[in-house]
Structures are given as structure tokens and as C-alpha cells.
C-alpha positions in Angstrom: 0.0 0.0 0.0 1.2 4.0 -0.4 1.2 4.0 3.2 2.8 0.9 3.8 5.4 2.2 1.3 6.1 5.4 2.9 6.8 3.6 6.5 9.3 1.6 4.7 11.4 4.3 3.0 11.2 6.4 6.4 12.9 2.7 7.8 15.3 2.7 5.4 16.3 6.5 5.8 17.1 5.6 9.6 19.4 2.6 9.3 22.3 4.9 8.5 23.0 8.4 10.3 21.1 11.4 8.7 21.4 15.0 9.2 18.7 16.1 12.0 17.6 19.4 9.8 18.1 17.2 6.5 16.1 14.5 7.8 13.1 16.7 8.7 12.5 18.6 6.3 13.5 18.3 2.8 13.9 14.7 3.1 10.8 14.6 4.7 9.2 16.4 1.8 10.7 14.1 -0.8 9.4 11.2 0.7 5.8 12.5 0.6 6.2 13.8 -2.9 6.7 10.1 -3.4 3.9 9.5 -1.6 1.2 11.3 -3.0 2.4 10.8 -6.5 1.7 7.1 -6.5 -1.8 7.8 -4.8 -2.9 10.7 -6.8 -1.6 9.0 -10.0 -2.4 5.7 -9.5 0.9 4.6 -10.4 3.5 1.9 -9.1 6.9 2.8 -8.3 10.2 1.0 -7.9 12.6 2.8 -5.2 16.3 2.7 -4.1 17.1 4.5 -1.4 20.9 4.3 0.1 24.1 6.3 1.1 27.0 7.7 -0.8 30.8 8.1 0.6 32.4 10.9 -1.7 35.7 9.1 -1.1 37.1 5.1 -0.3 38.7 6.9 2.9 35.3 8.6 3.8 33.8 5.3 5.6 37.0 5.0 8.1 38.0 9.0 8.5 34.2 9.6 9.4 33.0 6.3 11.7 32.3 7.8 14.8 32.1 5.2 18.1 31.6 2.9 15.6 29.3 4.3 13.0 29.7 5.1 9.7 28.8 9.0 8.6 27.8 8.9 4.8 28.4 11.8 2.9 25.6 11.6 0.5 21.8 10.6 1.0 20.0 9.4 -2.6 16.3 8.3 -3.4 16.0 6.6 -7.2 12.6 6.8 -8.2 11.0 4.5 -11.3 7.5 4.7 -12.7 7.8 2.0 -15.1 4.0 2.0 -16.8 5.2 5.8 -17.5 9.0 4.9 -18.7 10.8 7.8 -17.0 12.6 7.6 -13.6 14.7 10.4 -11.6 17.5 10.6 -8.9 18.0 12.8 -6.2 21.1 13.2 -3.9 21.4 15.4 -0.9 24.7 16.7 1.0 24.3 15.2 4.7 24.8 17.7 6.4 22.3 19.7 9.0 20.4 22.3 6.7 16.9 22.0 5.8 17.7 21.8 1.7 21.1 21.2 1.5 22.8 21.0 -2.2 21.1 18.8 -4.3 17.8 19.0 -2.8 14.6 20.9 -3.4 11.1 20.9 -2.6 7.8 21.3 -4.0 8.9 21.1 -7.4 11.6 18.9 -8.1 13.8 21.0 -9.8 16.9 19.6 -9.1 16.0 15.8 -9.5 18.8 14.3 -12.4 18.4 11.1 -14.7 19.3 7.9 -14.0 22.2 8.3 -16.3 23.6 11.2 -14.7 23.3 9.9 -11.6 25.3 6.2 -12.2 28.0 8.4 -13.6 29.0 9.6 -10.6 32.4 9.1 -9.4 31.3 7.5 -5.9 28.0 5.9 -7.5 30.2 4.0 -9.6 32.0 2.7 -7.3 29.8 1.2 -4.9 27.1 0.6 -7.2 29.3 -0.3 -10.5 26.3 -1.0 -13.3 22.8 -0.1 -13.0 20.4 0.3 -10.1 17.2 -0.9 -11.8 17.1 -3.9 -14.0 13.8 -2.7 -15.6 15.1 -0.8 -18.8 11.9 1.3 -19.2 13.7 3.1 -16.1 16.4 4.4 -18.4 14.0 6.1 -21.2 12.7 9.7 -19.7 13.2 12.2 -16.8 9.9 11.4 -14.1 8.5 15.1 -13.6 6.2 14.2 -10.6 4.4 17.3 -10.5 3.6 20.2 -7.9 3.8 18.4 -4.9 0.9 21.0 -2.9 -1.3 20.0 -5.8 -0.2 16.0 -5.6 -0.8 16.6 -2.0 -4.5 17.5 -2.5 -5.8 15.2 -4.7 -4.1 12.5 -2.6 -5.9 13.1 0.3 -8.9 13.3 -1.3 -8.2 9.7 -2.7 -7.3 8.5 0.8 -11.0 8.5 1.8 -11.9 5.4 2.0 -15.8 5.5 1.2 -17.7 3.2 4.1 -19.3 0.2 2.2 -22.9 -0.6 2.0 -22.1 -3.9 4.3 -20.6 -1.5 6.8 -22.9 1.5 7.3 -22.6 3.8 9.6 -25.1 3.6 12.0 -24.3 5.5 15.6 -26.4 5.2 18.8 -28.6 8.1 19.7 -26.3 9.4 22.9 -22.9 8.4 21.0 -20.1 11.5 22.2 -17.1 11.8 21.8 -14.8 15.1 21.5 -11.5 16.5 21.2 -9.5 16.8 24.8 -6.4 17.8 23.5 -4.2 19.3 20.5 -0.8 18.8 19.9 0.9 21.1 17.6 4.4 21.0 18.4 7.9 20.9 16.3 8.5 18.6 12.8 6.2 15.9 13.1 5.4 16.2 16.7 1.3 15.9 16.2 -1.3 14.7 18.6 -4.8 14.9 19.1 -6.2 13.2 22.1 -10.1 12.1 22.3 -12.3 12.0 25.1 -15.7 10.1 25.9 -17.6 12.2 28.4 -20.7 9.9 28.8 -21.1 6.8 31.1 -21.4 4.1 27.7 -18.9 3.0 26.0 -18.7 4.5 22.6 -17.7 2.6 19.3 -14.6 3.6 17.9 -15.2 2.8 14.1 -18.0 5.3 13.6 -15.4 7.8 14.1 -12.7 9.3 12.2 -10.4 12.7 12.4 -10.5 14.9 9.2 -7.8 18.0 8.4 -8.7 21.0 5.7 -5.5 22.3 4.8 -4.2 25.8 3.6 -8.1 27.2 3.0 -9.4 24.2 1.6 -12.4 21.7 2.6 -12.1 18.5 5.1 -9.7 15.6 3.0 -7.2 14.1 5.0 -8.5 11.5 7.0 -7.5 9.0 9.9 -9.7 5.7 11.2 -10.1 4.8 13.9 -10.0 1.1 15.0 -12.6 -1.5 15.8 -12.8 -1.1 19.9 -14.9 0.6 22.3 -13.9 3.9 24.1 -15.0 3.2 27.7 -16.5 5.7 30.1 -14.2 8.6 30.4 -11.4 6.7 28.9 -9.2 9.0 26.2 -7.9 7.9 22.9 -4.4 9.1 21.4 -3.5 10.1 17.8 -0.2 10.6 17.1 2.0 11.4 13.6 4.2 8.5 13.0 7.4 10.4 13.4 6.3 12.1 16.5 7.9 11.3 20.0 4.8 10.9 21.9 5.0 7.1 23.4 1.3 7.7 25.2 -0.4 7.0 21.2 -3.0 4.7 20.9 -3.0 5.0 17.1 -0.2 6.5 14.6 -0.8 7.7 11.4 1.4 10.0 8.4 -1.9 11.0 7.6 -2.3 13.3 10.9 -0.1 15.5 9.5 -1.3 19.1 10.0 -0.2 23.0 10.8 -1.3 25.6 12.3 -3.0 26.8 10.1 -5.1 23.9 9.2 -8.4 22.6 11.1 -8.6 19.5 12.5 -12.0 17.8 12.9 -13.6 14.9 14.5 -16.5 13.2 12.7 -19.4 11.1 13.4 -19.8 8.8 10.4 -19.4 11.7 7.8 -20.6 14.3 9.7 -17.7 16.8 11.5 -18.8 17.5 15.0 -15.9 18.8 17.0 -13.4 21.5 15.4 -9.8 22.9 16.5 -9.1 25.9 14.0 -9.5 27.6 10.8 -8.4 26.1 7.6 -6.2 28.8 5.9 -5.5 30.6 9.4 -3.4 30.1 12.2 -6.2 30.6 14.4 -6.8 32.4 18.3 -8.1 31.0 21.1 -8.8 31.6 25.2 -7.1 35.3 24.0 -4.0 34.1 22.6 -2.9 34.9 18.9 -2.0 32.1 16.6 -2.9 29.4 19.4 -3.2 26.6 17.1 0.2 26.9 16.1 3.1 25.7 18.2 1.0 25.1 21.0 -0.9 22.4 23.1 -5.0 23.5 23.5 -6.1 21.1 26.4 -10.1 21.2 27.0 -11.4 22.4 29.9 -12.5 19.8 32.6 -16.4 21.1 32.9 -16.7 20.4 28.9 -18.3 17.7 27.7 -20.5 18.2 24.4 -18.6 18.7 21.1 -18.8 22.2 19.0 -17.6 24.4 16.7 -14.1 26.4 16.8 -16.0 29.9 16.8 -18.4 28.6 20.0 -15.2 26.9 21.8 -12.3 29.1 21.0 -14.1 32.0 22.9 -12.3 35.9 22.9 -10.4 35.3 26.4 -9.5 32.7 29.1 -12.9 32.8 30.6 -15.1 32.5 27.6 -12.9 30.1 26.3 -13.3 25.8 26.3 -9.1 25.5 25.9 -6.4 26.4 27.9 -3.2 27.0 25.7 -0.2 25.8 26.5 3.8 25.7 25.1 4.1 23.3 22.5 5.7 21.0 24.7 3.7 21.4 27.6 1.5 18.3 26.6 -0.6 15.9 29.3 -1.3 13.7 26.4 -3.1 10.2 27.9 -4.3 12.1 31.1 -7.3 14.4 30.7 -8.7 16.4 33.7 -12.2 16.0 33.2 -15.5 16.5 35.2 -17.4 13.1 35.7 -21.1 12.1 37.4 -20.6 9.1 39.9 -23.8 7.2 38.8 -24.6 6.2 42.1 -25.1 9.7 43.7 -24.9 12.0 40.7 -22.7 14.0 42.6 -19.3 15.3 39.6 -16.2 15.0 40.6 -12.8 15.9 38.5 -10.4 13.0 38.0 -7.8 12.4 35.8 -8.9 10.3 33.2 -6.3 8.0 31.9 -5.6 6.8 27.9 -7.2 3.8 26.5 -4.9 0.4 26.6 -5.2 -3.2 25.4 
């Protein structure tokens, strides 16, 4: 699968030292330009990814306790139904585009050709790289990778089957306790179940509208119950955050993106503005490099305008530093059924 695909190129980027910057951003980039091109093209795609040492010496000079520092990072990219094919190689060294590199449009990709007939490629490589010849016929141009992006996401959507309709209970709740947008791909949402049933997990899913646009991206959730003020965590793939439930590349937003929650199709819950990096409890630009965690006395789901509120009072969120997370504990005001007296408690994250 794309996805599938994506997790394994990230693997293979990590088995040898890469440049922190390098690694999180253009890299980054180029592996989602791969991405979405075989998703919004429908196309299948052979890939080597490696390392490159600029001299024999290079390995020994530049082991460090043990490890060998590559010069060079390279992705080799073959569309063979489309005979073309491109190489990229990146300096490794900590910049966010270092020489060779670009983003959003590959400008400074180079043909297969080109690329085998480099001193260094030759010899550790010594021949070709694909045994497919339709690899060797045309330069790949992939496209705009903003506009790949968006026609990806919308493909993503996987539309619920007729055998596996949507069909919620009449009190089904859930809503967004918490909102992690922190640096590179550190991105968490964190749900909550207010009510005293256990709520289905499938009939739910988190949507993003990106840069202005409408909801596309999308993440499902898994077969399992959310029990009685239990929480369940979302977290990017790449992110840091070991209290995840669930990780997905596809919860990959920015400020100035929305994030949704929806019910079947239907988006309930809301943190920001598509297009704008959006205010909350009184602070500018909140839903950038931030944490919003929602208020303990909250318990029905809304929309950003009613919850963001103009101040700290009015407000349903209380913004935080970006690192200031509480991820998998969520303050929260809950009825003991047997005296329907509230108390707050600290509601813990989902296991199993």
C-alpha cells in the first residue's frame, strides 16, 4: 500500500546516520512527494534508497564510536508503466535543503544516467540500479507536490461500504480533549468520551482541511470501544509521543489547518481555521506551536468559533507551550452514577 510504502522508505532512511535538519525537512518532503504521486496518479513505483561516501577513505576518517557517517543521502525513483525515472542526492549535512535537494517542485532531481555516472556511485554501485530498462527512457516530472498533495488526500477516503454502514447510537459523544501542535512531526490529538457508555470507535474518524481548503485528510479509527471517560491518542508516525493509541502520516497538520472529529461523515468537533493560524482563550495564533487542552467542565462537542471563545474565561481550551502536553491524562469532570454528585479526576488513555 502507499502507506505501507512510505513507512518503509522512512525505515530505510534511519538505518544509517542522517542529518537532524536534513532529515526533517526536505527529506521529509521528498518522501511525501513520493507518496502522494503514486496515490494521486495511481501509479506503481520502484525505489532505491541508500548512502554515498564521496571518497574510499570517507567510511573510516568519518565512523564515529563505531558508526559510519555517509556523505551523501540518494532516493532513485521508477514509474515503469510511465518509462521515466529520476535521482536525487542530498549533501548530509544539517540544513533543511542542503545542495542537491529541493522541494515542492523537483527542480533539481537528475536522470538515472547522470546519476550512475557519478564518481562515488560507480563505485559502490558499478552498473545499474534498476534492471527494468523502461527506467532508463525519460526524466519522471512528478508534478507540484501542494497539488499531488490534494488530490491524494482526497483519494485516501476510504468511502464506508454498504455492508458496513454507519449507524451510531442516539447518545454516541465523543470530543477533542487535546491538541498537539508541536515541532517537525510532533502531532497529537487526544479524544475524550464524556458519557457513562462505552462509545464505538469505528464510527469515528479525524479529518484535516489544509491551507483554505475543505475537510480531505483523513484518519480511522479502530474497531474497539472507548470506555466511560477513557481518552484515545493520535499521534504522527514520526512524533515522540509514546502515550499514542494510534499512529498515522496522515495526521499530519499545521497551524494553520483545522482538525475535525467526525461522526460517520458528519464533522462534530473542530480545533481551527483552515487557511488561518487561528486564536483561542485570548491568545494569537494558538493553534500553532501550542498544546489547547479542554477544559474539565466540557463535555459536548462544538464548533471552533463557539469553543475558541475571545479570552481565558469565555474560552473551552487552555493553551499551553508546545511542549507542555498531558497527552493520555485528561482532567475532566465526571457524574458518579450512584449519587450523581461530579467530581474531577484524571482520566487515563485507553490500553489493550
Amino acid at each position: 500500500s502507499p502507506d505501507g510504502a512510505w513507512e518503509a522508505t522512512y525505515r530505510m532512511s534511519n538505518v544509517a546516520p542522517q542529518a537532524s535538519r536534513f532529515n526533517r525537512y526536505s527529506w521529509r518532503l521528498l518522501e511525501e512527494h513520493v507518496s502522494d504521486f503514486v496515490v494521486a496518479r495511481n501509479q506503481s513505483v520502484l525505489v532505491v534508497t541508500g548512502v554515498g561516501f564521496q571518497a574510499p577513505q570517507d567510511a573510516e576518517r568519518q565512523a564515529r564510536d563505531g558508526v559510519q557517517i555517509p556523505d551523501k543521502w540518494f532516493k532513485a525513483v521508477c514509474a515503469p508503466e510511465l518509462s521515466a525515472s529520476f535521482a536525487m542526492v542530498g549533501d548530509n549535512v544539517d540544513e533543511r535543503t542542503p545542495k542537491g535537494m529541493s522541494v515542492g517542485v523537483l527542480s533539481t532531481a537528475i536522470s538515472l544516467a547522470d546519476f550512475e555516472a557519478l564518481e562515488w556511485a560507480q563505485r559502490q554501485f558499478g552498473g545499474k540500479i534498476f534492471a527494468d530498462e523502461r527506467c532508463y527512457t525519460s526524466l519522471l516530472d512528478m508534478g507540484v507536490a501542494r497539488e499531488l498533495d490534494r488530490v491524494a488526500d482526497a483519494l485516501r477516503i476510504i468511502p464506508k461500504s454498504e455492508s458496513n454502514e454507519c449507524e451510531p447510537g442516539e447518545d454516541e459523544v465523543l470530543l477533542i480533549s487535546e491538541y498537539v501542535e508541536g515541532a517537525s512531526f510532533d502531532k497529537a490529538i487526544e479524544v475524550f468520551n464524556p458519557t457513562q457508555a462505552p462509545v464505538p470507535l469505528q464510527h469515528w474518524s479525524l479529518r484535516i482541511a489544509r491551507n483554505g481548503g475543505d475537510w480531505t485528510g483523513i484518519v480511522e479509527f479502530p474497531s474497539v470501544d472507548l470506555g466511560p471517560g477513557q481518552v484515545f491518542v493520535v499521534a504522527h508516525t514520526r512524533s515522540r509521543f509514546a502515550e499514542a493509541n494510534l499512529t498515522s502520516s496522515a495526521l499530519n497538520f499545521n497551524g494553520n489547518d483545522a482538525v475535525g472529529l467526525a461522526l460517520c461523515d458528519e464533522v462534530v468537533d473542530v480545533v481551527g481555521v483552515s487557511g488561518k493560524e487561528a486564536s483561542a482563550a485570548g491568545v494569537s495564533k494558538a493553534t500553532k506551536d501550542h498544546v489547547l487542552e479542554r477544559k474539565a467542565g466540557i463535555r459536548t462537542p462544538s464548533s471552533w468559533t463557539a469553543s475558541a471563545g475571545t479570552g481565558a474565561d469565555d474560552s473551552q481550551w487552555v493553551v499551553r507551550s508546545r511542549t507542555a502536553h498531558t497527552l493520555g491524562a485528561h482532567q475532566a469532570l465526571v457524574e458518579v452514577p450512584q449519587s450523581g454528585r461530579r467530581m474531577e479526576t484524571t482520566i487515563r488513555r485507553l490500553r489493550w
